[in-house]
BADOSE-250016 format. One record per residue: residue in one letter; x, y, z of N, C-alpha, C in turn. Coordinates in steps of 0.001 Angstrom, whole numbers, plus 500000, padded with zeros to 6 digits. Layout:
REM residues N
aXYZXYZXYZ ...
***
This chain:
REM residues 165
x529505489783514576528611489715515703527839488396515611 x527544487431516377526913486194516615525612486356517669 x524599485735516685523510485922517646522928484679518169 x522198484544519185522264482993519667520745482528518564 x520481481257518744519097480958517727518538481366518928 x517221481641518175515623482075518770515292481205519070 x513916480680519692513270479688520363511914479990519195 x510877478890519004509681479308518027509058479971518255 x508869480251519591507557481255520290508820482585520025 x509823483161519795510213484117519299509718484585518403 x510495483314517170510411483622515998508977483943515715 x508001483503515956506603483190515577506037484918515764 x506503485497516950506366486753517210507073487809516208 x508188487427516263508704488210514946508031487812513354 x507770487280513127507237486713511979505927487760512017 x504931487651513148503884488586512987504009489920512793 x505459490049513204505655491598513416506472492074511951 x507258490734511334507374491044509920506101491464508813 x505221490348508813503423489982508164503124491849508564 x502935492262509767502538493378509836503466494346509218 x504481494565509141505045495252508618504972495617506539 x504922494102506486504343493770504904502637494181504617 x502198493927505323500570494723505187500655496432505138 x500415496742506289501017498005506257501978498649506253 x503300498752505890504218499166504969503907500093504674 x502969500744504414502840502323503849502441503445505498 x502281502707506021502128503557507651502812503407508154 x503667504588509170504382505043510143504360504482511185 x504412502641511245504350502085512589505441501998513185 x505934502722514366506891503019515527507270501392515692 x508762501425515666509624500109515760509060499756517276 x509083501114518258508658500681519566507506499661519790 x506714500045518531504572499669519145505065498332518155 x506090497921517371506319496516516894506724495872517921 x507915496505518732508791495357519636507911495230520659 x506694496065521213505723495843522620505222494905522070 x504451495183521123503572493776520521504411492404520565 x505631492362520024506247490739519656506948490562521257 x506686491636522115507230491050524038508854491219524252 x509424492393523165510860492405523392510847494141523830 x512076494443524406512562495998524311513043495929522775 x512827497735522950512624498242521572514496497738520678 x515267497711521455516894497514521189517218495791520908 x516105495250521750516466493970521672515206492831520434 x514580493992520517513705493600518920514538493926517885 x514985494816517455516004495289516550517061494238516230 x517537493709517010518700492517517077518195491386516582 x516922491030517117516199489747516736515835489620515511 x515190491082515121514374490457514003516299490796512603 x517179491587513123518134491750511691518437490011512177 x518485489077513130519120488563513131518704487118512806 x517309487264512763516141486333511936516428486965510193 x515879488122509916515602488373508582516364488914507491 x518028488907508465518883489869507894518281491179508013 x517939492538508296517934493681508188516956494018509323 x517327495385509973516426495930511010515145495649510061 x514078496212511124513083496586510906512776497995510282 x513204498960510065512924499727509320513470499923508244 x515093499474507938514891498922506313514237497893505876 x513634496804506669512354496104505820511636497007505042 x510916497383506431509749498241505543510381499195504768 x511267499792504410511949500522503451511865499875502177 x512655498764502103513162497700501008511165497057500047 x510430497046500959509010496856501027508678498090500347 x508393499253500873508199500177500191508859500169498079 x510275500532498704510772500259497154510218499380496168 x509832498072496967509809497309495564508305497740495413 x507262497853495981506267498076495782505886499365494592 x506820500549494897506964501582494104507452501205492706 x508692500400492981509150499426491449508069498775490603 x507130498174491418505673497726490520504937498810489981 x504790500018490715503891500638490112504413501793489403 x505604501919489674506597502531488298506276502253486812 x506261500524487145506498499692485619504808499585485197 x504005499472486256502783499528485633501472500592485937 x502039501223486647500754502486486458501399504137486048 x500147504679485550500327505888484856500575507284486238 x500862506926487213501274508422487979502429508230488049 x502450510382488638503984510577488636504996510126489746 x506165510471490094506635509927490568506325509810492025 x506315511673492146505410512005493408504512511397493966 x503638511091493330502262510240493663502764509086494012 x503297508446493511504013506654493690504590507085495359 x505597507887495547506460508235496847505383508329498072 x504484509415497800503637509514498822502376507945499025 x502546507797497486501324506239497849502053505052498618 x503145504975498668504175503889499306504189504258500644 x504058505032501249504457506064502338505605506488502859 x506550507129501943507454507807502142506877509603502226 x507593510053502972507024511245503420507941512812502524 x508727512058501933509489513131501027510205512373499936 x509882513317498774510520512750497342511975512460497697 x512640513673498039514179513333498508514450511948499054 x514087511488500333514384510114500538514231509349499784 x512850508973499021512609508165498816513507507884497009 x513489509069496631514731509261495468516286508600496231 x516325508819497201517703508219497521517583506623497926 x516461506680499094516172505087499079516273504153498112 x515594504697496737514721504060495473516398503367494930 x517094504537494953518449504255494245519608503714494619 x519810503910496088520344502980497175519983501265496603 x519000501045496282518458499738496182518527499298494871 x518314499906493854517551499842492569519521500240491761 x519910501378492390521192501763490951521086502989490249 x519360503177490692519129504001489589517507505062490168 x517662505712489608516683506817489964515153506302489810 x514269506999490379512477506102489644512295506434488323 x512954508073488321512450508257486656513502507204485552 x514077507197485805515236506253484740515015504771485059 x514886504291486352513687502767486279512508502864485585 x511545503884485713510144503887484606510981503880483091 x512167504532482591512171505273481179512267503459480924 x513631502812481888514066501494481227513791500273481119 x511953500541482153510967499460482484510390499434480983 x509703500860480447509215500872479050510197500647477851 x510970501007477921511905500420476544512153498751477034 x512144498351477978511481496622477845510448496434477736 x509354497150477311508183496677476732507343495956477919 x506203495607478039505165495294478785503879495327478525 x503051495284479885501486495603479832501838497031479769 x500608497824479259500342499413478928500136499491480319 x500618500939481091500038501104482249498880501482482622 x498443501204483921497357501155484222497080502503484467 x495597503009484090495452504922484349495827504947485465 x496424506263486122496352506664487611495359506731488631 x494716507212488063493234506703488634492564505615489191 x492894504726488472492624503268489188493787502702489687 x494663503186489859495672502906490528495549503319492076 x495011504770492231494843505396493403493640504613493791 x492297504522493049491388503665493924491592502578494365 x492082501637493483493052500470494198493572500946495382 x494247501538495976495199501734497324494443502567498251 x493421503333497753492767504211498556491051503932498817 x490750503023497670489359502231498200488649503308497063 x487460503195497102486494503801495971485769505190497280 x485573506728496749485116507510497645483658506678497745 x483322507683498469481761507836499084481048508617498130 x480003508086497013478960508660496017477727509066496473 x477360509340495327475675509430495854475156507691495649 x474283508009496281473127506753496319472900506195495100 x472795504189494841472400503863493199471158504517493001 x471078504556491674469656505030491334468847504255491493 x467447504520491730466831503545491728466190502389490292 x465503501285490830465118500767489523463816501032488571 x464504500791487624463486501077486983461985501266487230 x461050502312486495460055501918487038459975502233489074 x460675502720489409460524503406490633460681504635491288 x459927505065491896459182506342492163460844507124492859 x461307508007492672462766508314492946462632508652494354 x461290509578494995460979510135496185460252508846496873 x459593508486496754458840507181497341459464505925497689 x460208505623496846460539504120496401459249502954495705 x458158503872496077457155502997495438457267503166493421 x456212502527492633456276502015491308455379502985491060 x455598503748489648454818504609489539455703505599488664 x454773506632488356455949507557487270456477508403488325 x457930509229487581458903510203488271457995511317489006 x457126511260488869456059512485489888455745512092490832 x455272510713491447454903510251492296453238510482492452 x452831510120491147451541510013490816450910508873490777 x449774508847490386449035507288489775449615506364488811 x450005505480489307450826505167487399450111505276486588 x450710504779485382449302505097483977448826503762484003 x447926504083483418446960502635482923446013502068483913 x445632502803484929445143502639486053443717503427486102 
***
């Protein structure tokens, strides 16, 4: 199949619609709400961008997904599950077939043969998930020293006279 060259104001559109795809990669963005944005039908975006980037648009973001999961295989401490759903694949099954489609090999047998090559120690799971998911919502810092916890004014934890006064 032969595709004709693009013009820059194409490409330039596809390019954004690649960039977006590489940012968010872990969300369910409809090939449709890509090709409205870059000014093509949804059939004739599809053509453009395999024919700019080599591959549709949704094995990008597939192939994107994978390797991303491949990083955090080799360096963080969750299970596999957790990695699948943090990439945004919506079921272990695919993404077990995706992973291996690409890779040769399963996630658990990429993690066993990432560690028998040795590396950085992985990173806890925990900070792995805040990394991708942002830090929750806490309580309030404490206040400083020397400040009234109910007031905000200076003074002891009662909200009395200070001493020495």
């Amino acid at each position: 199949m032969t595709y004709r060259k693009a013009d820059v104001g194409s490409l330039r559109m596809l390019r954004k619609a690649r960039d977006r795809i590489d940012r968010d990669y872990r969300e369910e963005i409809a090939i449709a709400a890509l090709a409205s944005d870059a000014g093509y039908s949804r059939e004739h975006f599809i053509r453009a961008f395999r024919a700019a980037y080599g591959d549709t648009p949704g094995r990008y973001r597939t192939r994107r997904r994978v390797e991303r999961a491949r990083e955090l295989l080799r360096s963080a401490n969750l299970t596999v599950t957790e990695i699948c759903y943090l990439v945004g694949f919506s079921s272990v099954g695919t993404f077990s077939s995706r992973f291996s489609e690409q890779t040769g090999m399963s996630p658990t047998r990429y993690r066993a043969e990432a560690a028998a090559r040795g590396g950085p120690a992985p990173i806890p799971g925990c900070f792995a998930l805040m990394w991708e998911t942002g830090l929750p919502d806490g309580p309030a810092p404490a206040p400083a020293v020397g400040q009234d916890r109910t007031s905000g004014e200076a003074g002891d934890p009662a909200g009395g006279v200070p001493s020495g006064a």
